[in-house]
C-alpha positions in Angstrom: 18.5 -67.6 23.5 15.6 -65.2 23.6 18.0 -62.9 26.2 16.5 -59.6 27.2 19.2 -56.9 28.9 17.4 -54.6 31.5 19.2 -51.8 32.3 18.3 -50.7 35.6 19.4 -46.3 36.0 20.0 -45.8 39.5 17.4 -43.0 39.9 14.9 -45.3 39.9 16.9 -48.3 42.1 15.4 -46.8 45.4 11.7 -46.4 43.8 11.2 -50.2 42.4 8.4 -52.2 43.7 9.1 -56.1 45.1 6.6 -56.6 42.0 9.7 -55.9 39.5 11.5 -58.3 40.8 9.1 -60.8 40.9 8.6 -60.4 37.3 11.8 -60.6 35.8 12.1 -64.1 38.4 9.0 -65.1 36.9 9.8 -64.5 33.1 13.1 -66.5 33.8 11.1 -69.4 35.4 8.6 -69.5 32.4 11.4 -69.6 29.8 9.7 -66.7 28.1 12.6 -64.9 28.1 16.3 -64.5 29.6 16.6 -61.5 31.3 20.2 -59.9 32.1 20.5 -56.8 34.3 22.7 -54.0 33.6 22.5 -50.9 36.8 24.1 -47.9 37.0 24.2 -45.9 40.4 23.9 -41.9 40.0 22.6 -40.9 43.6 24.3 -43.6 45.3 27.5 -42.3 43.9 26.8 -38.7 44.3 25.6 -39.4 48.0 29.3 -41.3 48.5 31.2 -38.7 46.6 29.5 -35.7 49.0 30.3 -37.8 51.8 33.8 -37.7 50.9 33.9 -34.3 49.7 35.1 -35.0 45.9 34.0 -32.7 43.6 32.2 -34.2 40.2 30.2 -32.5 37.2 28.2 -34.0 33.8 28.8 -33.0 30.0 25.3 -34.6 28.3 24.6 -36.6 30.8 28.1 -38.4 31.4 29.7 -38.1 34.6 33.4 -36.6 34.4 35.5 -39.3 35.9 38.8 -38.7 37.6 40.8 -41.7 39.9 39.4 -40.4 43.1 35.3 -40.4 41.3 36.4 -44.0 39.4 37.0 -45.8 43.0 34.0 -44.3 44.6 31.9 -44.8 41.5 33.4 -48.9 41.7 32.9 -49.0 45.5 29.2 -47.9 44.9 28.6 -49.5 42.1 30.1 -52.9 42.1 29.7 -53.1 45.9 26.4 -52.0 47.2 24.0 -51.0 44.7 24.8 -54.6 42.6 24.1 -56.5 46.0 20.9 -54.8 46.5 19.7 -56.1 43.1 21.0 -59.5 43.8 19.4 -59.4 46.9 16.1 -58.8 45.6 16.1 -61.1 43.3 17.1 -63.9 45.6 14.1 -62.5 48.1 11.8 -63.0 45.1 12.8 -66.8 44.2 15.9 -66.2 41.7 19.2 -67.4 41.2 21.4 -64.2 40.4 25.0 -63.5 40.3 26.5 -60.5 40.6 29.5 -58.9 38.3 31.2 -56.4 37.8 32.7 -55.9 33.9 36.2 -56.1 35.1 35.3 -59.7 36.0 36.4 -62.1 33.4 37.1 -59.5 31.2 33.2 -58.9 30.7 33.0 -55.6 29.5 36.6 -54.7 27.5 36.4 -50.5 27.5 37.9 -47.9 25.6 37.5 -43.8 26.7 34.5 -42.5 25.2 36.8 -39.4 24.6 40.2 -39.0 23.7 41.0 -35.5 24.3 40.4 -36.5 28.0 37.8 -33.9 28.2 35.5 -36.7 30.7 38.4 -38.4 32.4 37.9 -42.3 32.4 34.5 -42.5 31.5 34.6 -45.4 28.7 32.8 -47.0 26.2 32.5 -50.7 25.7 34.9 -52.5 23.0 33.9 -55.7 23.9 31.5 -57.9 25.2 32.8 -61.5 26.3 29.4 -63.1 25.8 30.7 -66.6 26.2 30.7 -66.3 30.0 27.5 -64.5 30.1 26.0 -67.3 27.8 27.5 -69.4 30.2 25.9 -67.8 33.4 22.6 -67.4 31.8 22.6 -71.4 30.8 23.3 -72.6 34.5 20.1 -70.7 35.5 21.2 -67.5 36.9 20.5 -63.9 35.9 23.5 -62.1 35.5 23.7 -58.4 37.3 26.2 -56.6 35.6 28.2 -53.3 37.2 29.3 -51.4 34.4 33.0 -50.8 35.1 35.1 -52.3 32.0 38.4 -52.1 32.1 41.2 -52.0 29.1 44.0 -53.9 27.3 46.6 -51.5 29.4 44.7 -52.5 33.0 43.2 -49.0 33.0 39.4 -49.2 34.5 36.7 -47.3 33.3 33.5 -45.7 34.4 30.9 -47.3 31.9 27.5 -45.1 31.6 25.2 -48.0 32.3 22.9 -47.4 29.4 25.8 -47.7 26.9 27.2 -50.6 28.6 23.6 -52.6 28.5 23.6 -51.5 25.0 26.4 -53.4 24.1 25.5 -56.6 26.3 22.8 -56.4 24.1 23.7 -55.8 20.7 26.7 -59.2 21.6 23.5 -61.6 23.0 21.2 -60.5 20.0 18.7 -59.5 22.4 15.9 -56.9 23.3 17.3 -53.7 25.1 14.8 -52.6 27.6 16.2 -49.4 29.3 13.8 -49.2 32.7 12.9 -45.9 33.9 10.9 -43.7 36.3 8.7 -42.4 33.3 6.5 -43.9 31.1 9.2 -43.5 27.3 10.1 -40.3 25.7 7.1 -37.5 26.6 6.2 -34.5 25.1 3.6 -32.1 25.0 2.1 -31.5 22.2 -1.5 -29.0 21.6 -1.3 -28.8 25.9 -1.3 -32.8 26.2 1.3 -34.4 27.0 1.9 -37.7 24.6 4.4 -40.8 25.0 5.4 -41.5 22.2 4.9 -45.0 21.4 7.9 -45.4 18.2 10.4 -42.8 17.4 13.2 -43.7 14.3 16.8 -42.6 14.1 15.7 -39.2 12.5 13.1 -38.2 15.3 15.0 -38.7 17.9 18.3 -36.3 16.7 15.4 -33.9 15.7 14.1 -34.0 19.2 17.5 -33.4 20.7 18.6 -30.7 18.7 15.3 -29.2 19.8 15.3 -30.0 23.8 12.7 -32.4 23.9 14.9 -35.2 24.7 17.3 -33.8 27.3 19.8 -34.2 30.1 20.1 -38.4 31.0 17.7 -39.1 28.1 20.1 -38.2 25.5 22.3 -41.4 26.7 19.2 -43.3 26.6 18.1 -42.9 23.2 21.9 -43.4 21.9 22.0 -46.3 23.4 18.9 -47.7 22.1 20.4 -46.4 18.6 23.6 -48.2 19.6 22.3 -51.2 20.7 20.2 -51.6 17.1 23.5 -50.6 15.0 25.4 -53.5 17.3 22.6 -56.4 17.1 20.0 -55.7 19.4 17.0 -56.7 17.9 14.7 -54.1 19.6 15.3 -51.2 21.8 12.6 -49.9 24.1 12.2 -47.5 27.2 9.6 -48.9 29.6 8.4 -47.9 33.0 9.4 -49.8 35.7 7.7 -48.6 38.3 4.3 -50.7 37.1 5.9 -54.4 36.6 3.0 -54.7 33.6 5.1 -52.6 31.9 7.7 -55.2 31.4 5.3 -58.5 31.0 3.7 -56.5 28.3 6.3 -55.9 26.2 7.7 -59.2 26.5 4.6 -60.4 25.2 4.4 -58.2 22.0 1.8 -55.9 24.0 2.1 -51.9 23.8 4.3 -50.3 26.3 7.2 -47.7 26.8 9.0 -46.3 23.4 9.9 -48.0 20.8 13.4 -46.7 19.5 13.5 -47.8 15.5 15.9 -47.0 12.5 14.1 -45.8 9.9 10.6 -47.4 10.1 8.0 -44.6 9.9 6.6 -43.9 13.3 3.3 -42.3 14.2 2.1 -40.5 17.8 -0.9 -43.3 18.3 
């Protein structure tokens, strides 16, 4: 199965064209490839948790989670934000199915920190890829909320990058992070370059010196992550122009590349 996971961050949600859409429907329908959504849900949640007045802040990008954030992040999440993505998928001629990771044990978690610094933000242990293979064979495209729960019953607020990393690394498939920018940027002699490829190395180097920053970081990682579980390519693509998307699924340019150790150059 030539599966591709697209993890959908919920800055963008609002900002995707009907064309996006389209185009994952249409690379299903060709057989090209088998595309499996992962979203997350940041302004939908923060927008939910103002409304109810709870109080939430970030350490590198990772929301701290507490019981009262975990339900409204699930509510959000699981609820709305996964229905609007089903939705337009149906509007543009798919068959899609919405999940959430607690369903069928989908995403099995673990906390991303044990000192308890981030609450019950977790990280995936476990992918159960049979019932997503199972999903993807009928014809559907899976839409996966990424709240995992673990062996104890405790849920878990999954960063949705990480999650799609792992969905990825247990189909064998291509990562595609989708995003409101073009890859990783930087300016360099007053231009600002994407960079086309970055390895393992770069991209720590690049952290430790601000270029990649704030929800990037988890990005990047879980490109990283996704390699180090079995994806077999990781890439950050814009989604805001749909040819994005069909070109990298064609072996075109597009996005950043996120690589081990290959030797990358800014072309």
């Amino acid at each position: 199965m030539n599966a591709v996971i697209l993890k959908i961050g919920g800055s963008i949600l609002a900002k995707l064209p009907d064309s996006f859409y389209e185009m994952v429907v249409q690379l299903k329908k060709s057989g090209i490839c088998e595309p499996v959504i992962v979203h997350g849900g940041g302004p939908d949640i923060n927008q939910a948790l103002e409304k109810f007045e709870v109080e939430s802040t970030f350490i590198d990008g990772l929301r701290v989670t507490t019981d009262e954030v975990l339900d409204i992040a699930e509510m959000v999440m699981s609820g709305s934000v996964n229905k609007k993505i089903v939705h337009q998928l149906e509007k543009a001629g798919g068959a899609a199915c919405g999940v959430s990771g607690l369903d069928c044990s989908l995403l099995k978690a673990a906390p991303v920190d044990p000192t308890g610094a981030l609450g019950y933000v977790g990280q995936v242990a476990e992918v159960n890829s049979d019932w997503l293979n199972l999903l993807v064979k009928t014809g559907i495209i899976p839409v996966i909320s990424p709240i995992g729960m673990d062996a104890s019953g405790q849920r878990y607020n999954i960063n949705g990058d990480m999650a799609a990393s792992a969905v990825a690394g247990s189909l064998k498939g291509k990562l595609v992070l989708i995003s409101d920018i073009p890859g990783v940027m930087e300016s360099l002699d007053n231009t600002k370059i994407i960079h086309p490829v970055l390895t393992k190395q770069q991209v720590e180097e690049k952290i430790s010196t601000g270029v990649i920053h704030g929800g990037m970081i988890p990005k990047v990682r879980s490109a990283l992550k996704g390699l180090d579980g079995g994806a077999t390519e990781s890439v950050i693509l814009n989604g805001l122009d749909p040819i994005d998307l069909k070109n990298y699924i064609e072996g075109k340019k597009a996005g950043t590349k996120v690589v081990m150790e290959k030797e990358a150059y800014h072309v």
